[in-house]
N, C-alpha and C positions, 0 to 999 in steps of 0.2 A: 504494500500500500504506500503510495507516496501523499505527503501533507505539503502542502505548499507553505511556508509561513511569511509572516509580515516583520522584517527583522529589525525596523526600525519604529517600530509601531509600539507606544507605552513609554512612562514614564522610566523606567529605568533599559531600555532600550541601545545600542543592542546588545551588551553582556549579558545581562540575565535571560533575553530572548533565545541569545547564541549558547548561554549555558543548558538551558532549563531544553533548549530542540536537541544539545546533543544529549543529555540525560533520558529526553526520549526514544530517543532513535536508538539507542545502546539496550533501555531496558523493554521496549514494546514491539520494538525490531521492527521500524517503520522508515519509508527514505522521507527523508525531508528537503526540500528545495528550497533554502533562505533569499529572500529577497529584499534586497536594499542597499546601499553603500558599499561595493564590494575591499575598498581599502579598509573602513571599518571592520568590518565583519571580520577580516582579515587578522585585521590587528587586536583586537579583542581577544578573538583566539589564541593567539600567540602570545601576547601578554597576559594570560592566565592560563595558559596550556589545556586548553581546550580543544579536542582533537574531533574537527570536521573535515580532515581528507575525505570520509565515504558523501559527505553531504554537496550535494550541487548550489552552486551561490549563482542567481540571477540578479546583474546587474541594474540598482532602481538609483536615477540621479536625486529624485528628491522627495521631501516628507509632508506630510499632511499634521499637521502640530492640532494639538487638543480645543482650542478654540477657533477656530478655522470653521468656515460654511461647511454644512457636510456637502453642497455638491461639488465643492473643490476637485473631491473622487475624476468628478465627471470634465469640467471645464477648467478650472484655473491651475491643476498639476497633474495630468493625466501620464507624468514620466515617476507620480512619486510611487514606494513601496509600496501602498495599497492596493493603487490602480492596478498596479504592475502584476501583482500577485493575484488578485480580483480578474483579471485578463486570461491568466494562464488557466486558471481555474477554470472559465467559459471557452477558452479552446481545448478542453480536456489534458494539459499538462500533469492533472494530477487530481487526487478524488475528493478532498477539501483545502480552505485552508482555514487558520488562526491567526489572529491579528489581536495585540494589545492595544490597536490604536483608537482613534475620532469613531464613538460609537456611532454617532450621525453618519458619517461617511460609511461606514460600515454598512448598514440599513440600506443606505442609496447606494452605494457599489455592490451590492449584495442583489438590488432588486433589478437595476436595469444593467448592470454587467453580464451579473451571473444569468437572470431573470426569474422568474417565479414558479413553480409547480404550474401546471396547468390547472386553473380554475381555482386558484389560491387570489384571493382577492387584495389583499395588503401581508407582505410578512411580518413578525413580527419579535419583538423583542424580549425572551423567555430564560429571564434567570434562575435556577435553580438554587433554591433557599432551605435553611437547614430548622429543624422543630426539635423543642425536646423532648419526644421521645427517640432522638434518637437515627431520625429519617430526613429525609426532604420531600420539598413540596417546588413541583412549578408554577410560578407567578408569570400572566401572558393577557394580553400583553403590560411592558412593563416602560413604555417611553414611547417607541418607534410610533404609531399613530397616535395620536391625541384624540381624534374623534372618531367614532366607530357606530358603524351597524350593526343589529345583531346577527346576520351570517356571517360578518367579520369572526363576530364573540364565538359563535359554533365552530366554526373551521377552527379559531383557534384552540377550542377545548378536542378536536378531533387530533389538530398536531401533536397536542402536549400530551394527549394521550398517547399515542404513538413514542413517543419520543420515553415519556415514563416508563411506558414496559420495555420498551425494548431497549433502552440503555440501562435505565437505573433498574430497573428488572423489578416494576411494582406491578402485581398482576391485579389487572382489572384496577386499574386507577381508576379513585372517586374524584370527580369535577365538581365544584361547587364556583357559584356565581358571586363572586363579591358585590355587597348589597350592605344597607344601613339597618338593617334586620333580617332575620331567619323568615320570615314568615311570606307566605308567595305572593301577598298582595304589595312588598315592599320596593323601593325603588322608585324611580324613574320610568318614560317608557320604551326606553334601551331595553335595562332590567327585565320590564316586564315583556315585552316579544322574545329577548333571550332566554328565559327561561321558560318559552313555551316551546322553541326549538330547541333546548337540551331536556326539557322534558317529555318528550316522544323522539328523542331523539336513542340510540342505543349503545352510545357512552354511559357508564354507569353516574348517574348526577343524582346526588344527592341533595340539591337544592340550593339556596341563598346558603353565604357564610360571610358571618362579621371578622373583620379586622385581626382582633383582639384575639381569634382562637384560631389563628393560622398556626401561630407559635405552638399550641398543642398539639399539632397534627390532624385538624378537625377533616383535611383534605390532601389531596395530591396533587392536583389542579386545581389551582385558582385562577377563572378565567375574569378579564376585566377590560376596559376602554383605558389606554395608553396613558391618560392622565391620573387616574386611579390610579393604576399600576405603578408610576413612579413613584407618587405620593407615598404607596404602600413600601415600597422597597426602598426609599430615601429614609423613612421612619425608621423601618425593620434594622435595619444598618445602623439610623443611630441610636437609638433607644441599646444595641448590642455592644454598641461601643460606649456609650456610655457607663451601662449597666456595669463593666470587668474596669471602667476607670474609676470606678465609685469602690467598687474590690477591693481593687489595690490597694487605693487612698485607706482605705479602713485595716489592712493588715498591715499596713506601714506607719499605722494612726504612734504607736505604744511599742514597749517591749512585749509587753504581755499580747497585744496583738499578734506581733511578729512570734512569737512561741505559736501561739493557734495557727498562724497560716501553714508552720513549720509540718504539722497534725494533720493538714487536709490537705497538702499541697499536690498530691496525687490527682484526688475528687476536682479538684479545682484545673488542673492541666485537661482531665478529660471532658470537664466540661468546654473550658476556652476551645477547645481543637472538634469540638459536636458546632460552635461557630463560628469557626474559622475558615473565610471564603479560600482557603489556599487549599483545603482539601477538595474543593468544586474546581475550581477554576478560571469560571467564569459562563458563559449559557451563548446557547446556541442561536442563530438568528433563523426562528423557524419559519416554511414557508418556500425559501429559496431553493433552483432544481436542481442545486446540490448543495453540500454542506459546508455553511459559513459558523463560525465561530467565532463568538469576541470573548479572550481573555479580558479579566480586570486587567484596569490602565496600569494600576502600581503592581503589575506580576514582578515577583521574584521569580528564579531558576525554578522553585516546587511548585509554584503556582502556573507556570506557564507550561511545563510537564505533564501537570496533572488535566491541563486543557487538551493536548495531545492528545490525552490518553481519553478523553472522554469523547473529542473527534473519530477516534480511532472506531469508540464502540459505537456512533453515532454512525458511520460506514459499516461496520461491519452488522448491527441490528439493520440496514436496510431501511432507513425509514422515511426517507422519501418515496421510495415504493409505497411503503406503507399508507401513506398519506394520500397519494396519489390515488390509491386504488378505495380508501374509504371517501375522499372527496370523487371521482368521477364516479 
């Protein structure tokens, strides 16, 4: 399987990109194609003895930086890493790619490069989020559209379906419709036409779900209108980083504090690491008629690895077939 990656794409870009591709390639045994800056790419390597003789480097002159228009992708750098890699990808060079970079350009290089499933309306933007008991949940969409219809909301509770069994291997994902209450008369009338399409619909939907109990795992999809969706997963994110900085602050309050963390310091790591996006790596752009991936912007070596590795299963579980064949 070859991965095409975006080697200058992320905040810590391209070391960690160049690290964390050969750390995949060595442990999931996948080619990878680096694209971007090839004197960089180069010299990263060499200056931290990072061994990609086996990896092919595609020359990209320049970059798409984090606040930048996303159609940049399309008109104002169409020589940068993204494009470049986004290009090769739609001339079949290779079966996906990953990019830490401009989630916007992503979305649009993603939609009208690569182009869309057939009969997939908007793709869209599906990070996978972690609950404690223990699991994860997809959130979708999560930014890419801001305004939506409800066949948008269906198709995308049909992607994320797909995508949950067959990567994260949840059988029979329950879909629930983000709403200001459980109850079916709730919402808007997005809401309510959507939930008469995932209600006869034969996704397993278990109905409206609030906010508040995603974090328990009330669902496995959450499907929602793009602006929701960010909202939800801007909180989720801070309210988690919050939560382990208030921790801290409290077992470093005292001595006697610092004894107790000494006590539960195990409990406490395997908690942090049930939230920590380095174990995901970041989520897929579902939708597109092949497999696009956005790493988190700030990937380290593990985090952008473990993106890899979830591309890898997103090719190998088929799931654009899969989508394909439940949406036609």
């Amino acid at each position: 399987m070859k991965i095409i990656v975006d080697a200058m794409g992320g905040d810590n870009a391209p070391l960690e990109i160049v690290k964390g591709s050969a750390e995949a390639a060595s442990e999931y045994d996948v080619d990878i194609i680096l694209v971007g800056d090839e004197n960089q790419i180069n010299k990263v390597s060499e200056d931290n003895d990072i061994d990609i003789s086996k990896m092919e480097i595609v020359h990209a002159s320049d970059v798409i930086a984090n606040d930048e228009d996303a159609d940049a992708v399309l008109k104002k750098k169409p020589d940068s890493s993204l494009a470049v890699a986004l290009k090769l990808l739609a001339e079949g060079k290779g079966e996906a790619i990953v990019s830490a970079g401009n989630s916007g350009a992503i979305c649009v290089g993603g939609t009208l490069i690569v182009k869309r499933i057939k009969g997939i309306k908007r793709p869209a933007f599906a990070p996978v989020l972690p609950h404690t008991n223990g699991g994860f949940f997809m959130l979708i969409d999560a930014g890419a559209n801001l305004e939506c219809r409800p066949e948008m909301l269906y198709q995308y509770a049909v992607m994320a379906s797909a995508y949950m069994e067959k990567v994260m291997k949840v059988d029979k994902p329950r879909v629930g419709l983000a709403n200001v209450g459980t109850e079916e008369h709730k919402g808007m009338e997005l809401q309510h036409n959507t939930y008469e399409l995932l209600k006869n619909s034969d996704l397993n939907f278990i109905g409206n779900v609030e906010a508040r109990d995603l974090s328990d795992g009330v669902c496995d999809v959450c499907v929602c209108d793009g602006f929701t969706g960010n909202m939800i997963l801007k909180t989720y994110e801070g309210v988690a980083k919050s939560l382990f900085g208030m921790i801290k602050q409290l077992f470093s309050k005292s001595f006697k504090n610092k004894i107790a963390a000494g006590l539960v310091i195990g409990d406490l790591k395997e908690m942090a690491k049930k939230f920590d996006y380095n174990e995901v790596g970041g989520a897929p752009i579902m939708g597109t008629a092949k497999p696009v991936f956005k790493a988190h912007g700030s990937s380290k070596a593990m985090t952008f690895k473990n993106a890899i590795r979830l591309t890898k299963d997103y090719v190998d579980g088929d799931v654009i077939s899969e989508i394909s064949n439940a949406i036609g």
